[in-house]
C-alpha positions as CSV (number, residue, x, y, z in Angstrom):
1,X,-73.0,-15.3,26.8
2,X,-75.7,-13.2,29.2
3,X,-73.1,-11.1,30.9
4,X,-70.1,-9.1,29.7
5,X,-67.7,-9.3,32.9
6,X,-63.9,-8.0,33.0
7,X,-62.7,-11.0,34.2
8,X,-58.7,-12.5,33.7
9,X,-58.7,-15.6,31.5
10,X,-59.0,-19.2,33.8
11,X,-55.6,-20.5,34.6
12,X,-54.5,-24.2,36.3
13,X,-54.2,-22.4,39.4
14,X,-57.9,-21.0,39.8
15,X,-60.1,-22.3,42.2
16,X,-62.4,-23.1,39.2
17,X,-59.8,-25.5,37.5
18,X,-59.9,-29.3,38.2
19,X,-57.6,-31.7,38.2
20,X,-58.7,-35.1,36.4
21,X,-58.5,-37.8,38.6
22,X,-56.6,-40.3,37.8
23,X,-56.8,-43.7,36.0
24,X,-57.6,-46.8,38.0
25,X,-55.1,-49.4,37.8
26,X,-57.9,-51.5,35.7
27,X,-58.1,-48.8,33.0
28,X,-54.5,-47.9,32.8
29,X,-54.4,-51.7,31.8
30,X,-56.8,-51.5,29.1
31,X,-54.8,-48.2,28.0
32,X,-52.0,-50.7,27.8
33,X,-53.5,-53.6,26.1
34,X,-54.9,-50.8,23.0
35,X,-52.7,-51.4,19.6
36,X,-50.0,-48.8,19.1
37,X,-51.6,-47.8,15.8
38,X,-55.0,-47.4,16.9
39,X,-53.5,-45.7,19.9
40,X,-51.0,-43.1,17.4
41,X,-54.7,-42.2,15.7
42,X,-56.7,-41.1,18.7
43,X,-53.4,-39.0,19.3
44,X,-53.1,-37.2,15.7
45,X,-55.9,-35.3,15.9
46,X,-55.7,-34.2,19.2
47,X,-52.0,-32.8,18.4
48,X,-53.4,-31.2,15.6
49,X,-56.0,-29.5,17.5
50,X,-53.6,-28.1,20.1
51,X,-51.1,-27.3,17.7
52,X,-53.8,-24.8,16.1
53,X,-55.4,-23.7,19.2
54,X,-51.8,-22.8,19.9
55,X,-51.5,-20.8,16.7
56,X,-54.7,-18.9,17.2
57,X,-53.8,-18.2,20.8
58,X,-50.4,-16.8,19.5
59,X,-52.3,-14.6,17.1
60,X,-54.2,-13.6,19.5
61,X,-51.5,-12.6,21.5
62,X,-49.6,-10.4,19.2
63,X,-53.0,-8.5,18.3
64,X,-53.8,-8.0,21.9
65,X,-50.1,-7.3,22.8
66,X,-49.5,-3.3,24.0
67,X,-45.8,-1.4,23.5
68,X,-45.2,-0.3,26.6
69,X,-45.8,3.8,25.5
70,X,-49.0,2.7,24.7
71,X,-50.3,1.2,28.3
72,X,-52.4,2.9,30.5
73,X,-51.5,4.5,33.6
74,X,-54.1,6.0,35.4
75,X,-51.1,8.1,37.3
76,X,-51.1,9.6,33.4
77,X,-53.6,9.2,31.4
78,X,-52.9,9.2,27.5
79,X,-52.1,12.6,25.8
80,X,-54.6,12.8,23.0
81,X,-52.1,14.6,20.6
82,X,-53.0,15.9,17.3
83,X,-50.9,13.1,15.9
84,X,-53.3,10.6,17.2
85,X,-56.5,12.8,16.5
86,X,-54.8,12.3,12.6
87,X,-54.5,8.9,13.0
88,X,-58.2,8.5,13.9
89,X,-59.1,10.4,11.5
90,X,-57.1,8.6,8.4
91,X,-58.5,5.0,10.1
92,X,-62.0,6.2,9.7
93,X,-61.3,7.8,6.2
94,X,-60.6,4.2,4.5
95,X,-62.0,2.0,6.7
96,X,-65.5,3.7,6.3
97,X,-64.9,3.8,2.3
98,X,-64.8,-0.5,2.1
99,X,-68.8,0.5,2.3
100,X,-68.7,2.5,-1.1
101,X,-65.9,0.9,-3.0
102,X,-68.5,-1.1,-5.5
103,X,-70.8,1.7,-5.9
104,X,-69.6,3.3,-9.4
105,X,-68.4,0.2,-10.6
106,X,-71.6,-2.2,-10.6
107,X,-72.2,-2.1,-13.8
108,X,-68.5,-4.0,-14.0
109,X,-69.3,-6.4,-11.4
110,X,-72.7,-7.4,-12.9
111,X,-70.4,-7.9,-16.4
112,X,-67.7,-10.0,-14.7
113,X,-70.0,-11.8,-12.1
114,X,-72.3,-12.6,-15.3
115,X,-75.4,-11.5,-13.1
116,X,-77.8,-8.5,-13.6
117,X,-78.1,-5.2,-12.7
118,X,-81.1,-5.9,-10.6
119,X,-79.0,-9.0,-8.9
120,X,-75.5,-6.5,-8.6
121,X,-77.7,-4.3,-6.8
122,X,-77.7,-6.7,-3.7
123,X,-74.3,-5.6,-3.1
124,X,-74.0,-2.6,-1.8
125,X,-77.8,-3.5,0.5
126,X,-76.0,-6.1,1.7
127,X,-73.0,-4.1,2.6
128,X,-75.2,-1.4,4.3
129,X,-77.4,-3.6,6.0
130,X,-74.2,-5.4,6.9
131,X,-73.7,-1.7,8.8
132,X,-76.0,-1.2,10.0
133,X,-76.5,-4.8,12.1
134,X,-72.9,-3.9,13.3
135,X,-73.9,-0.6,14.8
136,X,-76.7,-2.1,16.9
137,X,-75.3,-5.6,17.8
138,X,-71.1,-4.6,17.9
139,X,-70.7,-0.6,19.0
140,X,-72.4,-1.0,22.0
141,X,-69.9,-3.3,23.3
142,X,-67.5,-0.4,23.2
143,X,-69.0,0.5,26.9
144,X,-67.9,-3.0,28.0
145,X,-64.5,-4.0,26.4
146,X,-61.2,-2.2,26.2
147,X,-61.6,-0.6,23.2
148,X,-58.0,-0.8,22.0
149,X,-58.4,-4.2,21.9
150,X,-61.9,-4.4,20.3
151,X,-60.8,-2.2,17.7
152,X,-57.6,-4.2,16.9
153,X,-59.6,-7.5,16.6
154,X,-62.5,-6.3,14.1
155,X,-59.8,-4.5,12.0
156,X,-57.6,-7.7,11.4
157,X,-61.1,-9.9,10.8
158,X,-62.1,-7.4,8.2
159,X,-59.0,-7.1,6.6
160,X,-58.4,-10.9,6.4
161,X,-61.7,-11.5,5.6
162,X,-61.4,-9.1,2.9
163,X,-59.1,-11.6,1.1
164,X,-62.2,-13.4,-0.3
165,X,-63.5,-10.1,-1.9
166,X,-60.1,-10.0,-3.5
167,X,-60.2,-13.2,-5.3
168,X,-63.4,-15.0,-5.4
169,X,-65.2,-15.3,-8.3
170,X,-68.5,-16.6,-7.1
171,X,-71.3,-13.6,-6.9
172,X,-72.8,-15.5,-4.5
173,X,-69.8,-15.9,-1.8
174,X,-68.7,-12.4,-3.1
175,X,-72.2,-10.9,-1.4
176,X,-72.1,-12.6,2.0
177,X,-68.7,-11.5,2.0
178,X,-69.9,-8.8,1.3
179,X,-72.7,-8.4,4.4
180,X,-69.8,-9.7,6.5
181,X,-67.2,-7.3,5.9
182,X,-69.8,-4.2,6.2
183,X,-70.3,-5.9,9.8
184,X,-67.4,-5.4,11.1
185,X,-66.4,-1.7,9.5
186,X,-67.5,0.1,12.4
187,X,-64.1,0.8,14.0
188,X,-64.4,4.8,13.4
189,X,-67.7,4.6,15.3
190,X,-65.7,2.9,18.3
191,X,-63.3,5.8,18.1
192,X,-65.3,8.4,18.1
193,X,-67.0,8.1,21.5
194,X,-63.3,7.6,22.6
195,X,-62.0,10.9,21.1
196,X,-64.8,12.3,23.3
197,X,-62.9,10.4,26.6
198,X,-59.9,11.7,25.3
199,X,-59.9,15.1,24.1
200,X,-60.4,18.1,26.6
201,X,-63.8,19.7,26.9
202,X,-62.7,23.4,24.8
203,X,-61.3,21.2,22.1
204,X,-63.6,18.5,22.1
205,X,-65.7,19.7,18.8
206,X,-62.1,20.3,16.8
207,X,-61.2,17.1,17.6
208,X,-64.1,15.1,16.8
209,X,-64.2,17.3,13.3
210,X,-61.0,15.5,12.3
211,X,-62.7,12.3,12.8
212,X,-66.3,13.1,11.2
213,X,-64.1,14.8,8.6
214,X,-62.2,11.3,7.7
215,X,-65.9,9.2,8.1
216,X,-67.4,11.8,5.2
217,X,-64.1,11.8,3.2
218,X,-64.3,8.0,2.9
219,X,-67.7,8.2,1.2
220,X,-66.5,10.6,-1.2
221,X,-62.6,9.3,-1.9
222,X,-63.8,5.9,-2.5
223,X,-65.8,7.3,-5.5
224,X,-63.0,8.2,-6.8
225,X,-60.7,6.0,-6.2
226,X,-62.9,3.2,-7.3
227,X,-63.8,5.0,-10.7
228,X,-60.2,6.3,-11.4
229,X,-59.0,2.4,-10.7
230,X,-61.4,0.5,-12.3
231,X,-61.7,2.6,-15.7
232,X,-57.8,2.1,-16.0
233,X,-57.3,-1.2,-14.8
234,X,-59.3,-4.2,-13.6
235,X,-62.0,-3.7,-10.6
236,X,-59.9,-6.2,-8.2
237,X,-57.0,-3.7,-7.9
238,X,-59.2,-1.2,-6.0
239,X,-60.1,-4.3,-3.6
240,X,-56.9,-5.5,-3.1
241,X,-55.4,-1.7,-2.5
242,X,-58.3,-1.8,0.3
243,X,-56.9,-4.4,1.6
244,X,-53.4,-3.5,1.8
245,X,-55.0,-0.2,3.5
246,X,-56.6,-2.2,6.3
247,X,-53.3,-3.6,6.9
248,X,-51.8,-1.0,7.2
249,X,-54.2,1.0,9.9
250,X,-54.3,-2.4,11.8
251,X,-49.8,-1.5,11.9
252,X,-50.5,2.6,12.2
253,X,-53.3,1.3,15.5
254,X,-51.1,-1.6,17.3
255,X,-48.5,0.8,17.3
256,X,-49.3,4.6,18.5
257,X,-53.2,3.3,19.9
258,X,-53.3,4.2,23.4
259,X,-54.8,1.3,25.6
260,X,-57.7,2.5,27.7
261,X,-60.2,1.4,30.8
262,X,-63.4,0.1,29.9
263,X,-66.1,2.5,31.0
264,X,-68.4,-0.7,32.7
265,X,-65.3,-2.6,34.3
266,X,-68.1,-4.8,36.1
267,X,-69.6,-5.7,33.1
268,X,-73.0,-5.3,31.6
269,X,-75.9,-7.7,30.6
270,X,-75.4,-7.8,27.1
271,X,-79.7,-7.6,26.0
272,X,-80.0,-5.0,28.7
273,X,-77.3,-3.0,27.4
274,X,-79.4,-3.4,23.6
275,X,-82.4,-2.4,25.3
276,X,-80.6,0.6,27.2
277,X,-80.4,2.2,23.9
278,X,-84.2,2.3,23.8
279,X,-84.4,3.7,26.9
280,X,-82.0,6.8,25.9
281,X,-83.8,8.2,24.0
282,X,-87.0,8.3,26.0
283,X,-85.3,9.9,29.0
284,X,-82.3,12.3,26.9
285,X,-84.9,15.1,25.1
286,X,-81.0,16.3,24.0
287,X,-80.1,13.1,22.0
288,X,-83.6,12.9,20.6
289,X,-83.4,16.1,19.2
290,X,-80.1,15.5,17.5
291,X,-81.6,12.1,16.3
292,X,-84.4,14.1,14.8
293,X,-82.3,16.5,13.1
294,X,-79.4,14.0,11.9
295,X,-82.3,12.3,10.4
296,X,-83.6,14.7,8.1
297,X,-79.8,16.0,7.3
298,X,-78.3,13.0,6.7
299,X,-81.1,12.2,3.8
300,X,-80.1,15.4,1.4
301,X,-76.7,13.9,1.2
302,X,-77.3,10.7,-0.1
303,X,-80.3,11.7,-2.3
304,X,-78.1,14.6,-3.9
305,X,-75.0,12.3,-4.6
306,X,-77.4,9.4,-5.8
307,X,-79.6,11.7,-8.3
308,X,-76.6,13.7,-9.5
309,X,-75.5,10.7,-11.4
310,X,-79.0,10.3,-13.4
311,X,-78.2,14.5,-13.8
312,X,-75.1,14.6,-15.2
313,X,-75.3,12.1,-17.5
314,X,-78.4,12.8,-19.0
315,X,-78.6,16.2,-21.5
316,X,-77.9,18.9,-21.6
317,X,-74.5,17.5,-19.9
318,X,-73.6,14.1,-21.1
319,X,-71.0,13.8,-18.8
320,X,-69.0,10.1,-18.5
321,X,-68.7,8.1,-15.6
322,X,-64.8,8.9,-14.8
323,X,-66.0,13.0,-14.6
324,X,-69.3,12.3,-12.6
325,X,-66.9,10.7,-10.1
326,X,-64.6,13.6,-10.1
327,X,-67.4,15.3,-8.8
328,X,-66.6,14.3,-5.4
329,X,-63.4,16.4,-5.5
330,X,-65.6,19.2,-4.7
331,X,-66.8,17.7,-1.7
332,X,-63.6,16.8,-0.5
333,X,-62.3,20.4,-0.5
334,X,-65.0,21.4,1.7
335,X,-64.4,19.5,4.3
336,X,-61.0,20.9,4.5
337,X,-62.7,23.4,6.2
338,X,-64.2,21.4,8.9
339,X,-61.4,21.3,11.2
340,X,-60.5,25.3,10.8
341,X,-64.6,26.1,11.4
342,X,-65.0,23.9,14.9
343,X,-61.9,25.5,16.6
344,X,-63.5,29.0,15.9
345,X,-67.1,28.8,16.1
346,X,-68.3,25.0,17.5
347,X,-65.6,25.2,20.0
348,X,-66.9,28.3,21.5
349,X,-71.0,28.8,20.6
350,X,-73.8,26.3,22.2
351,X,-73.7,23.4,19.7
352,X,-77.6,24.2,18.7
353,X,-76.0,27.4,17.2
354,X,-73.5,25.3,15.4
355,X,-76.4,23.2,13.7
356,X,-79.2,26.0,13.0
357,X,-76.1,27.7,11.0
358,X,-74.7,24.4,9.2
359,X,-78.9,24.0,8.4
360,X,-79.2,27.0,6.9
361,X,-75.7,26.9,4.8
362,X,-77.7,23.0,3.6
363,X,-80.9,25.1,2.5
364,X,-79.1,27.4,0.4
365,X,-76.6,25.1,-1.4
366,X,-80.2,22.4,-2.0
367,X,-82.1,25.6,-2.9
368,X,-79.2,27.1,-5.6
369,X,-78.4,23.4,-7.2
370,X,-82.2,22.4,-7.5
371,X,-83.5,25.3,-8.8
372,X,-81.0,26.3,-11.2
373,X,-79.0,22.2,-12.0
374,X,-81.1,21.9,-15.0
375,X,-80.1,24.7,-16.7
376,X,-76.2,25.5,-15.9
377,X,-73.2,23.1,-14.2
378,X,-72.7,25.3,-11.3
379,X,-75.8,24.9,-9.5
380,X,-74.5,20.9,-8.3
381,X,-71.0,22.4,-8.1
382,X,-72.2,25.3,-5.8
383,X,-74.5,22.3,-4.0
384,X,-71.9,20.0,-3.6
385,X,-69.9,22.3,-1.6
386,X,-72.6,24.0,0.6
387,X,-74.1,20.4,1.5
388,X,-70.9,19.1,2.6
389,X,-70.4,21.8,4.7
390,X,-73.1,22.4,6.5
391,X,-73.7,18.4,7.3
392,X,-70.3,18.4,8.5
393,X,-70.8,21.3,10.9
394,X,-74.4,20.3,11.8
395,X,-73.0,16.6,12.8
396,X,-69.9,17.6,14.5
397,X,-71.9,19.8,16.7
398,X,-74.6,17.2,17.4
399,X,-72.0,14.7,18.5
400,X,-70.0,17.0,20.6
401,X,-73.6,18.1,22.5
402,X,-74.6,14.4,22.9
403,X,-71.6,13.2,24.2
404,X,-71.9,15.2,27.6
405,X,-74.6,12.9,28.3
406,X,-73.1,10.6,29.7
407,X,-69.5,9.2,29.7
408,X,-70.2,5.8,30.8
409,X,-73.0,5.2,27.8
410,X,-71.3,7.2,25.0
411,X,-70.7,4.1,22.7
412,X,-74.9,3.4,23.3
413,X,-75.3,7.0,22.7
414,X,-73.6,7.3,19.1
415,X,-75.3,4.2,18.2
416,X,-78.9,5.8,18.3
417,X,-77.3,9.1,17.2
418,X,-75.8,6.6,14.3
419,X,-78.6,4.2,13.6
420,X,-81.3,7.8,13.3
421,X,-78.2,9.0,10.4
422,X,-78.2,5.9,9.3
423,X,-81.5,6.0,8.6
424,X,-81.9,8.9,7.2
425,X,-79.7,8.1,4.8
426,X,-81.7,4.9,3.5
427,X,-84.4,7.4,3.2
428,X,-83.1,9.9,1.3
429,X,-81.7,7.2,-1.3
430,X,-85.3,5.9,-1.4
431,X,-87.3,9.5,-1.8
432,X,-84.8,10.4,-4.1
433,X,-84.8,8.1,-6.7
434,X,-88.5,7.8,-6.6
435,X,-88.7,11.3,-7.1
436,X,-86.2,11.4,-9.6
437,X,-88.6,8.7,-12.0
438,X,-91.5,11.3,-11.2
439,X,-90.1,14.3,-11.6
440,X,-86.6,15.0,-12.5
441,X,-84.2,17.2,-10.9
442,X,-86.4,19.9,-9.7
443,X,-88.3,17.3,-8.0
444,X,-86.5,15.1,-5.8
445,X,-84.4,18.7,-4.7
446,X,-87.8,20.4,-3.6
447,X,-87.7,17.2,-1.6
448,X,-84.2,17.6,0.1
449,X,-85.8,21.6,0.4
450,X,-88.6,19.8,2.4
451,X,-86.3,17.9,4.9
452,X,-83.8,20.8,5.6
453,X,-87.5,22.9,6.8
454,X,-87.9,20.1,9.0
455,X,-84.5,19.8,10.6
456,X,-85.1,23.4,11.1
457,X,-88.4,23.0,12.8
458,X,-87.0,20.4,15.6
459,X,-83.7,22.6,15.9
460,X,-86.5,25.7,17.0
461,X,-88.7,23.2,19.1
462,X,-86.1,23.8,21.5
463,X,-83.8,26.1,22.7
464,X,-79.7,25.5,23.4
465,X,-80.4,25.3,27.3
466,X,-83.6,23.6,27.7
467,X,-83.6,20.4,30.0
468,X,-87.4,20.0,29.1
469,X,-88.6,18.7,25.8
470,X,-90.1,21.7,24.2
471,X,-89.2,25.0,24.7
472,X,-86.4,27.7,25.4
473,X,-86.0,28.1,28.9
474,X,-82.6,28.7,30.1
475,X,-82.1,31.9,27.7
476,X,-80.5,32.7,24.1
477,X,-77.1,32.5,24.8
478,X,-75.1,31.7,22.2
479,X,-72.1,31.1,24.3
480,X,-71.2,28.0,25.6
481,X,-71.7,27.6,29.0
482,X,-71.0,24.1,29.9
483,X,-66.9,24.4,29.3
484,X,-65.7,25.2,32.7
485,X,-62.0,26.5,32.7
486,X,-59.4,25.5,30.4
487,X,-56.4,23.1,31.5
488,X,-53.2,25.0,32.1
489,X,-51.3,24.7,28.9
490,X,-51.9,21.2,28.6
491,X,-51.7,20.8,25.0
492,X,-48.8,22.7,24.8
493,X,-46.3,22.1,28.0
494,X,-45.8,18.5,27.0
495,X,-43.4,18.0,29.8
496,X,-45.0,20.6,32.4
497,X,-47.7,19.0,34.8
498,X,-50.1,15.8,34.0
499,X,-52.6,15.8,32.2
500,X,-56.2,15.6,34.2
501,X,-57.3,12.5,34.5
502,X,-60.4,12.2,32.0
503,X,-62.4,10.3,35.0
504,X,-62.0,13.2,36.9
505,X,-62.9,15.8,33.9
506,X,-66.0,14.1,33.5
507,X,-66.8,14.1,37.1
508,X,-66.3,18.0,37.0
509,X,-68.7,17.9,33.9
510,X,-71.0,16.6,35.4
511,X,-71.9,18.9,37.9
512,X,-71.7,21.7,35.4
513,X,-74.1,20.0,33.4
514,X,-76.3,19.7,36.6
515,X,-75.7,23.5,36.9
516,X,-76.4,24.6,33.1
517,X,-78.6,22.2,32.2
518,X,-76.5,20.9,29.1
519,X,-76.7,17.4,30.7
520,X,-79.4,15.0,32.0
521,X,-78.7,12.5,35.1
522,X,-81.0,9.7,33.0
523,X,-78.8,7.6,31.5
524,X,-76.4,7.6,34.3
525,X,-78.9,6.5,36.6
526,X,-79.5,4.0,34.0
527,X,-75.9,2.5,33.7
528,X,-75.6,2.9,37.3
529,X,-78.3,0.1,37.8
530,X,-77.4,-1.8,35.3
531,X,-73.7,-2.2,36.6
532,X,-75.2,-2.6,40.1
533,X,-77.0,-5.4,39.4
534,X,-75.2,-8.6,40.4
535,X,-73.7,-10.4,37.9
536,X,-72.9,-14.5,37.6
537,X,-69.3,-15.5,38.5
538,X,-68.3,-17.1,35.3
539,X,-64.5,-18.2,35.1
540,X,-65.2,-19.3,31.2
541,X,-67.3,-17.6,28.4
C-alpha cells in the first residue's frame, strides 16, 4: 500500500460500499435445482472462513481496545508520570534483551541443534539483521500510526511468535524465527521518540535516561540471565521466561499506555517517508553530528564485551563461563547512575557538553582496561564501569539534542540516529575480534582508544550552538539555552491546572530554536510537503 492515510475502516453505509444486485429469476432457479449436498459444501468453507475472520477481528479488537483513563483528550493531554516513564523503561529493558538471549549459550544450542559452531553463529546475525531491517522498514511508521496501537500489535506478534523459539526443535525454523522475532523487537525505539512528545522540555534528558537506561540494561541482564539459566537448567527455560515476559509488558502497556495522535494524521507516502530519512541527514548538520559520534561510541561497547570473553578465559585468569557473565553486574550498577546524572547536569548544560564529558569518561575507562587487562582483573572491572557510563551519558544527550529537530519526524529521526549506532556496533564486533586474532588485548583496545579520538574530533568540529556544519559560532555557553521557562508545578500539582498541550510546547520550541539556533526548519519543511501532497482516497488497504 503507496499511501499511509488515517482513514476509519469501510462500513455498509459508505458511499464506497455496494450492494450486489440481485439474482435473476433464471439463476435463483438454477440455485434451486443444485443438490443440497453439493450446495452444504460450497457453504462449509465459507462459514469457516467468516467464523475465523470473526476471531481475528475479535482479537483485534481487544488489542486495539483503550480503558477509558487511557484515551486521549486533547482538552488534557496525558500526564507523563514517572510511573509511566518506569514502565517504558522496564518494556525496553526485556523486550530489547530477546536480541541477546542466545549469545552465551551457543555453544548449547549448536550441541542440542546438532549443528556447528560456525552454523550456530547464524543466530544471533540473523537476529541483528532481523533489527536492523525493522528499524528501517517498521520505526518509521511511528510518524504515521497511533503509536499505542502499533506498539501493542508488534508486542503480541512477537510474543506469540516467540512460541516457536520455545519449542521447536528444527535449527532451521529456530533461525528464521529467529530473523523474525528480531524484526519486530523495536517497540522501545517506538517509545522513545514518544517520551520526547511526552515529557517537558527541562525534564526531557531525565526522562529519556530511564528509557536508554532499560535499552542498555537489556543487553547486559540478558547475559546473565541467559548464563545463570542455562548452566542450572535447560536453555528453553530462559526462552520460555521471555516469553512469559512479553506477555506480561503487552498486560503492563494495554493497561496504563496512554493513546496518542499520530504526528502525520493525513498520512504519508510510505517510500517517500524511507527516502525522507536520507534526506535528514543532508539538511540536519545537528543529527549528522550525533550520527557521527554514536558511530564511533557505540563500537567500544560491543568490541569490549565481545573480546572480554576471549580475555577472561584465557591465562592468567581462567575464569568460567557462569563468572565471565557475572561480569555484566558491573555494568548494570553503572547505569544506576544514569538517571541521577541527566537530572543534574544533561538537564541543564547544552547536550554537546553532556557528550564531550561522557567521551572523555569512555577514553579513560578504554585507556585503564587496555593498557593494564593483561596484567591485573581490575583494569576490565574499572572499564566496564567507565564505558557504561559514559555511552549512557553521551547517548542520552545525543537523543535529547536531536529530538528538537523536529516533532513531526522524530520516529525518522531516531531511526538514522539508530541505524548510524547500529552500525557502529557491527563494527566494533568486527575490528574487534580481528584485532583480537592479531594482537590480543592490548590491540583490539588501542583500537576502541582510536574511535573514542574520533568521536572527539567530530564533537570539536563543531560547537553546541552552531547552525552551520563546521565551526563554533554562536558562543561557549555551556548552558542550555533552548529550555524556555518551566511549566508551573506541573509535575507536581497533579490536580492544579492542565498540563500544556505538547502540540503547543513544540510550537513554542520551535521559535526558540529559530532564536538559538538549537533547531533547523529542514525537516519540517520536508514533512510539511510531504503531508501536503495529495493523497489517493482509498476506502480499503
Amino acid at each position: 500500500m503507496a499511501e499511509f492515510v488515517a482513514q476509519s475502516p469501510t462500513t455498509p453505509n459508505d458511499k464506497h460500499s455496494s450492494t450486489p444486485p440481485s439474482p435473476s429469476a433464471h439463476e435463483s432457479q438454477a440455485q434451486n435445482e443444485v443438490s443440497p449436498s453439493s450446495s452444504s459444501s460450497r457453504e462449509e468453507p465459507k462459514s469457516e472462513d467468516r467464523e475465523s475472520t470473526s476471531r481475528w477481528h475479535r482479537l483485534y479488537s481487544v488489542i486495539t481496545y483503550i480503558p477509558e483513563r487511557c484515551r486521549h483528550d486533547p482538552s488534557q493531554p496525558p500526564r507523563f508520570s514517572m510511573s509511566l516513564n518506569l514502565l517504558f523503561g522496564f518494556a525496553s529493558t526485556f523486550t530489547v534483551a530477546n536480541l541477546y538471549y542466545n549469545h552465551p549459550i551457543l555453544n548449547v544450542l549448536a550441541h542440542d541443534f546438532g549443528v556447528t559452531y560456525e552454523q550456530v553463529s547464524l543466530v544471533p546475525t540473523l537476529m541483528q539483521a532481523g533489527y536492523a531491517a525493522g528499524l528501517l522498514l517498521l520505526c518509521p511508521l511511528g510518524d504515521v500510526f497511533r503509536r499505542r496501537t502499533f506498539v501493542l500489535l508488534l508486542v503480541w506478534f512477537t510474543a506469540t511468535v516467540w512460541i516457536g523459539l520455545c519449542l521447536t526443535t528444527s535449527f532451521n525454523v529456530f533461525s528464521f524465527l529467529s530473523f523474525l522475532t528480531a524484526l519486530t523487537t523495536v517497540t522501545p525505539q517506538l517509545m522513545l521518540p514518544l517520551v520526547g512528545d511526552l515529557a517537558p522540555p527541562h525534564r526531557r534528558a531525565t526522562a529519556l535516561s530511564i528509557v536508554v537506561s532499560g535499552l542498555l540494561l537489556g543487553m547486559l541482564i540478558a547475559r546473565v540471565l541467559s548464563g545463570v539459566v542455562t548452566e542450572y537448567t535447560n536453555w528453553r527455560n530462559i526462552y520460555w521466561l521471555s516469553f512469559a515476559l512479553q506477555y506480561f509488558i503487552l498486560i503492563l502497556l494495554w493497561l496504563f499506555m496512554p493513546d496518542y495522535p499520530s504526528t502525520n494524521p493525513g498520512g504519508l507516502n510510505y517510500f517517500k517517508m524511507l527516502w525522507s530519512i536520507v534526506t535528514i541527514v543532508f539538511h540536519e548538520p545537528l543529527l549528522v553530528q550525533a550520527c557521527l559520534i554514536g558511530f564511533f561510541t557505540s563500537s567500544i561497547f560491543t568490541s569490549y564485551w565481545t573480546t572480554l570473553t576471549f580475555l577472561l578465559s584465557s591465562p592468567p585468569y581462567n575464569y568460567s563461563n557462569l563468572i565471565i557473565g557475572l561480569f555484566a553486574l558491573i555494568g548494570i550498577a553503572s547505569m544506576c547512575f544514569g538517571p541521577l546524572y541527566s537530572r543534574l547536569v544533561i538537564d541543564k548544560i547544552a547536550p554537546l557538553i553532556s557528550v564531550i564529558i561522557g567521551e572523555f569518561v569512555c577514553l579513560a575507562g578504554v585507556a585503564i582496561g587496555t593498557y593494564t587487562g593483561t596484567f591485573t582483573v581490575a583494569g576490565p572491572v574499572i572499564q566496564a564501569f567507565l564505558i557504561d557510563m559514559g555511552i549512557q551519558s553521551t547517548q542520552i544527550a545525543n537523543r535529547s539534542a536531536i529530538y528538537s529537530i523536529a516533532p513531526k519526524g522524530r520516529n525518522r529521526v531516531n531511526t538514522a540516529y539508530m541505524v548510524s549506532v547500529f552500525c557502529g556496533q557491527l563494527m566494533g564486533t568486527a575490528a574487534g575480534n580481528h584485532l583480537y586474532a592479531q594482537g590480543g588485548w592490548v590491540k583490539s583496545g588501542s583500537a576502541s582508544v582510536g574511535f573514542v579520538g574520533a568521536a572527539l574530533v567530530f564533537c570539536f568540529l563543531r560547537g553546541p550552538w552552531e547552525k552551520g556544519w563546521v565551526g563554533w559560532h554562536g558562543g561557549w555557553g555551556i548552558w542550555r539555552r533552548d529550555l524556555g521557562p518551566k511549566p508551573a508545578d506541573v509535575e507536581s500539582s497533579g490536580e492544579k491546572g492542565v498540563q500544556e498541550n505538547p502540540g503547543d510546547r513544540e510550537e513554542k520550541r520551535d521559535e526558540e530554536d529559530e532564536k538559538t539556533g538549537a533547531g533547523e526548519p529542514a525537516l519540517e519543511k520536508v514533512v510539511d510537503e510531504m503531508a501536503a501532497e495529495p493523497t489517493k482516497d482509498e476506502s480499503t488497504p
